[in-house]
N, C-alpha and C positions, 0 to 999 in steps of 0.2 A: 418526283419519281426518279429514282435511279436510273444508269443508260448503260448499256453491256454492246461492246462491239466484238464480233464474230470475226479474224479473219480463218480464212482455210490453207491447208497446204496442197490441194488436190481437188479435182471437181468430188472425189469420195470425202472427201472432209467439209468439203460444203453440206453435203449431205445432214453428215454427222452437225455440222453446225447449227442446222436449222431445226435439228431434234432437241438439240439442249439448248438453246433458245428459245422454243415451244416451254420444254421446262421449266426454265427459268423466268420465265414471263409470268406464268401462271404462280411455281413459287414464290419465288420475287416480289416480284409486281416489278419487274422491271420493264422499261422498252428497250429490244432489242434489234442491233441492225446486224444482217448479216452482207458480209460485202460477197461478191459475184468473183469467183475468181475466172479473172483476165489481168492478165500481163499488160493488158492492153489499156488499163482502166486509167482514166484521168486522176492525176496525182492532185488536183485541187481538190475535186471530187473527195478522196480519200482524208482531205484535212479538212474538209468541211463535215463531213460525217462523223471525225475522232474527236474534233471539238467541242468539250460539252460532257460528253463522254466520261463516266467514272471510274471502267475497264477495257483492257482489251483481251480479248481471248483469243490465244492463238491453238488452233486446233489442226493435229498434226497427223495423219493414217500414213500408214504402210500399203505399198503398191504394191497390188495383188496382181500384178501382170508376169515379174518374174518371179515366182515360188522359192525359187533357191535363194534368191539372195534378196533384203528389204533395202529399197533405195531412198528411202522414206527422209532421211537426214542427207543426203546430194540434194535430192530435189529440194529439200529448204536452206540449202546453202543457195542456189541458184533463183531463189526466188523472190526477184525484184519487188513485185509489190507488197510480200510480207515485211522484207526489209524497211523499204518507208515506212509501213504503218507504226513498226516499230518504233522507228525515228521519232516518228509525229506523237506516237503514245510518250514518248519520253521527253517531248520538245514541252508537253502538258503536262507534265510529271504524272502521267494517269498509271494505275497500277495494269501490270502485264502479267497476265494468268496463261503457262502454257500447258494445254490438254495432249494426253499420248490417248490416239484408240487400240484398244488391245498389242498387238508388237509394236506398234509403232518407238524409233530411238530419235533421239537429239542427236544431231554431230557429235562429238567431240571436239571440246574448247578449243585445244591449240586447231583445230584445223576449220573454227570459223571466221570470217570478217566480221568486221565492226560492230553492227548494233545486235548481230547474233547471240555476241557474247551476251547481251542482256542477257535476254528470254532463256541462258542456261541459267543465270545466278537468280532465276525466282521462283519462289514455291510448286513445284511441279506435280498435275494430276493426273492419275491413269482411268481412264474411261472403261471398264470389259464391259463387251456387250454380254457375256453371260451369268452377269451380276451388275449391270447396269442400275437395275432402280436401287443399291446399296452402294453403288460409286457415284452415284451422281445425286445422292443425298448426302453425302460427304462432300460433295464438290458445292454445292447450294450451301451447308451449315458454313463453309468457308467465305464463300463470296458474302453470304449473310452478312459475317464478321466482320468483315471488311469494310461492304460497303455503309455499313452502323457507325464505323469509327470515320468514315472518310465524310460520312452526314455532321457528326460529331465534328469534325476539325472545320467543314466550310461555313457552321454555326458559329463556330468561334470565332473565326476571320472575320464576320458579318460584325463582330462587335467592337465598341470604342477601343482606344486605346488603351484608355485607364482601365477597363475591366482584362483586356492579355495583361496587361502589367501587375495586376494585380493577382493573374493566376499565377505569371513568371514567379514571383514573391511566394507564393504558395510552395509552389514546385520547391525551388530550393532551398525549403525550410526556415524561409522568414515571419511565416506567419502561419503556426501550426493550430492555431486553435479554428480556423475555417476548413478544418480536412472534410467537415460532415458536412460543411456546404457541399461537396462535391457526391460525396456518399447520397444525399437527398435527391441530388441531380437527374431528371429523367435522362438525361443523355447518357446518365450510366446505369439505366438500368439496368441491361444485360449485365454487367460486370457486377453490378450488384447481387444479383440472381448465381453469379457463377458462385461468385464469392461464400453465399448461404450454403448452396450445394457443396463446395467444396470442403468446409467447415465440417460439414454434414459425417464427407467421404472420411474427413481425419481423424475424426471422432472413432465410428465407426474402425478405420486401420489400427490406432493404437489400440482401442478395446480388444482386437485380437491378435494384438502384435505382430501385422503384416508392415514390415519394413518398407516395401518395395514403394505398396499404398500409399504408406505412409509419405515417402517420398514425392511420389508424383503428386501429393496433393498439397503438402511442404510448396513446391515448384508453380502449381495453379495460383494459389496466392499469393506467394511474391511477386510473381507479374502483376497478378491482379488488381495488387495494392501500391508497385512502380505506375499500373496504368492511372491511376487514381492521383499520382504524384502524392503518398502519404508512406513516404521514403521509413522511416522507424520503424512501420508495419514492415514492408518489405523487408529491411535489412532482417531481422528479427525470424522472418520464415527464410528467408535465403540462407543463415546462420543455422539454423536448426536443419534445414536439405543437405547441408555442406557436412553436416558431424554426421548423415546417414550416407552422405557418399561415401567418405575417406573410411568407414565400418567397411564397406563394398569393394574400395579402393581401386572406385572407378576415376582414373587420375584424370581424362577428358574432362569429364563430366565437375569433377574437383577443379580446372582449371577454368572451364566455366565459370561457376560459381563466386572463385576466387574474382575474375571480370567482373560479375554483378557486381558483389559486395566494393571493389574497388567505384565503380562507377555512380552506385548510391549513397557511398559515404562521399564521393565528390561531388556530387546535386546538391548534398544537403550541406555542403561547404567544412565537410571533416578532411582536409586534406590531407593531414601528417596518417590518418587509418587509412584513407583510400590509398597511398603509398604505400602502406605494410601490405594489403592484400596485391596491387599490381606485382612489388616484390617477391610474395609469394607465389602468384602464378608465375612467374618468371623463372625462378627458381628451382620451381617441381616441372614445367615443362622442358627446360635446359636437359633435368636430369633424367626425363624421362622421354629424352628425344620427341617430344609432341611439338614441331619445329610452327604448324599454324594457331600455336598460341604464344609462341616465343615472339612473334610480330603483335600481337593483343597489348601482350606485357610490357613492352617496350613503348608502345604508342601512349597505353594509361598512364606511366612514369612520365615522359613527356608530357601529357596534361599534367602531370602537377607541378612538376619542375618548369612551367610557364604562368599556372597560379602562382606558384614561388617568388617569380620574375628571374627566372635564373632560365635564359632565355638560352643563353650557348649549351647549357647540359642538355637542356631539353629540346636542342637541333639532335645535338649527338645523338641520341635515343631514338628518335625519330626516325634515322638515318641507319641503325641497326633493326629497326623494324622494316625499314622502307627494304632493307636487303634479305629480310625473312619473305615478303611479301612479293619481290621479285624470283626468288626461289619459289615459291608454290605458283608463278607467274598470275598473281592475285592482279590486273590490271588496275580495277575500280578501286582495292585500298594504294596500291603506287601511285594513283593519280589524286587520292585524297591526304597523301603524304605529303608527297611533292608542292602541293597547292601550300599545305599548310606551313612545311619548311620554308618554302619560297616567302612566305606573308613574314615568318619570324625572324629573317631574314630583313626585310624591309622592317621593321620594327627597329633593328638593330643600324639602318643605315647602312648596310651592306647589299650596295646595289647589284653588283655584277653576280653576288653568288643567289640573292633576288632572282635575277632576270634570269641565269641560266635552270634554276630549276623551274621555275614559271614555266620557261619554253620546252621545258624536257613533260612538264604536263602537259602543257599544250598538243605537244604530240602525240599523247597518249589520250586524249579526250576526242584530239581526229579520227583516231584510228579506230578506236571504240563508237565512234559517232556519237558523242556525247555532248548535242549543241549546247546544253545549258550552262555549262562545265567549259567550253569552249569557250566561248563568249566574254564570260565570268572574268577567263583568266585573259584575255584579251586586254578588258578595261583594266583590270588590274595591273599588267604590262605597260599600256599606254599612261596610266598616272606615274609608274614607275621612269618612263622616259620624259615626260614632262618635269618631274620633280630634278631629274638628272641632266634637263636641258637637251634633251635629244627628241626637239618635235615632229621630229617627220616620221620618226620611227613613232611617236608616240601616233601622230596621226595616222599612217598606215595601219597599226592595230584597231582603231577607232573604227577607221572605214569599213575593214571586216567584219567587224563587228555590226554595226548598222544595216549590213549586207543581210549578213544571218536575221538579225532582228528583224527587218522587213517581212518575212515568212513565218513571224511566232507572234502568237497571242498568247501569253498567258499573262498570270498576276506576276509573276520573277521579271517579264521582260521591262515594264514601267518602271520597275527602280534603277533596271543599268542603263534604260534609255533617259533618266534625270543623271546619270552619273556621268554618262556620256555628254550629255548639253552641259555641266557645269566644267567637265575636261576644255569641251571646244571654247567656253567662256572664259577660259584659264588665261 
């Protein structure tokens, strides 16, 4: 059975919590907790109850005490123990669902701390209570989704080695004749189900030459058939969305796409194509000032220009993305840059310019409260000082490291804690 955690922003949002809980219970079949809001609440308490756990909701009302003005986003800046749960949801990598009740706003990014910025950057839903049972049948079809694929991945985890490896080989186009193993799969059956329907819908759109139809259903099955890892399918309907965009000359939407198609022909190990499509989006974004996919474009050229083994172009690249993504102050992709520069870096034997971006992510994983990412780059640091002969420094990242770890359970924590023991065995 699935597990849904409730927190609130307000003793009114508790309220609201324990209504769509009710819900969700019933829809679902999930168990649901809803936590007590108090400031006061034991912080073990709250990671004992998040552990386990497949979501967290964070459910967010507008204070109806001053009419003129909703303070609804101060009060969740200030509010200590939504911020831990946060943490703790993230420390679990568990997914973070945040609910608006009718006015209710989120802060604004630049002006929150650390783990706030998550809960902006995830799938955001609004609750009206005067259309309630149609926003929170939309808000259930979603968690549905979720929580199917998130059954689906811990299914997976449960199995041997040689059967991941052998789906890895699938995925990237090593072994295309078991696509319909997957296709047969009860675990896909939703996706299977979409997939017939959507088929249905395309039919149906060309028969009356509705473009638009067309398109969106173009878009359902290229995901569809990406979710399925049967990459050809995909490419194939993402190619055909792409010639009804650029009709439209929706140039986002084409930059898009051009991402997809670059990112599927690099799964499926076409790398010199998936370089012509990142180039292309690079290209039409440059000229069409769309500067948050000029950082997209640069990052995908960089993956291939490291398939390549052409390791120093594909810092450079990197590094002109990592300055598009600093300009829209993208935190979580500068700190996914940074990590990966810093590694190709150490690749290269090139310690210092290593270690100084490592630490420049480091910083940016504190600040975000990003323990896992944290940590991560920690051990990664420490083998960096050990390899360099600078043990104390390496041990001081070490012991930080074990500090944090002490307070986390998950399955990620057991591999840096053998990474860690083979560092101090070093």
């Amino acid at each position: 059975m699935s597990s849904i955690y409730f927190s609130s922003s307000s003793p009114l949002a508790e309220t609201f919590s324990h209504k769509i809980a009710h819900h969700s219970e019933s829809f679902l079949e999930a168990e649901c907790k809803v936590s007590d809001y108090n400031q006061n609440i034991s912080k073990q308490k709250i990671k004992t109850q998040i552990e386990g756990c497949d979501v967290l909701i964070v459910v967010v009302c507008a204070d109806p005490s001053p009419p003129e003005e909703d303070i609804s986003a101060y009060n969740l800046i200030d509010n200590e123990q939504i911020r831990f749960e946060i943490i703790s949801a993230m420390n679990q990598d568990i997914l973070i669902v945040p609910i608006l009740i009718d006015d209710a706003k989120l802060p604004e990014k630049n002006n929150v701390p650390g783990a706030l910025k998550k809960l902006l950057d995830c799938r955001l839903h609004h609750l009206r209570t005067v259309f309630w049972a149609e926003d929170i049948e939309n808000l259930h079809e979603h968690l549905e989704e979720e929580l199917s694929f998130i059954k689906e991945v811990k299914g997976k985890l449960t199995e041997s080695v040689e059967v991941n490896y052998q789906r890895l080989a699938e995925i990237d186009g090593r072994n295309p004749k078991n696509n319909k193993v997957d296709l047969e799969s009860s675990d896909f059956l939703q996706v299977r189900k979409m997939i017939e329907a959507e088929t249905i819908f395309l039919q149906k759109a060309r028969g009356i030459a509705d473009r638009e139809a067309e398109k969106n259903a173009l878009s359902a099955l290229a995901l569809a058939y990406s979710r399925l890892g049967q990459t050809r399918k995909a490419i194939q309907y993402f190619q055909e969305q792409l010639n009804i965009s650029r009709e439209f000359e929706n140039f986002e939407e084409v930059c898009d796409l051009l991402a997809n198609l670059g990112d599927a022909y690099a799964v499926s190990g076409n790398i010199d194509l998936a370089k012509k499509y990142y180039e292309e989006q690079r290209v039409l974004a440059e000229s069409k000032g769309l500067h948050a996919y000029v950082g997209t474009s640069y990052n995908g050229i960089g993956f291939v220009l490291v398939k390549q083994g052409k390791i120093e172009h594909a810092i450079d690249c990197y590094f002109k993305a990592l300055e598009s993504y600093r300009e829209l102050e993208d935190d979580d992709k500068q700190l996914e840059l940074l990590v990966g520069i810093g590694l190709n870096y150490r690749k290269l034997e090139q310690w210092e310019k290593a270690i100084e971006c490592l630490e420049q992510a480091l910083a940016i994983a504190k600040y975000i409260e990003h323990r896992k990412e944290e940590i991560q780059i920690r051990v990664d640091l420490a083998e960096i000082f050990f390899k360099i002969e600078k043990r104390d420094l390496g041990i001081s990242q070490i012991e930080e490291a074990e500090m944090d770890l002490k307070n986390i359970k998950a399955a990620w924590s057991t591999s840096l804690m053998r990474r860690i023991k083979s560092l101090r065995n070093f």
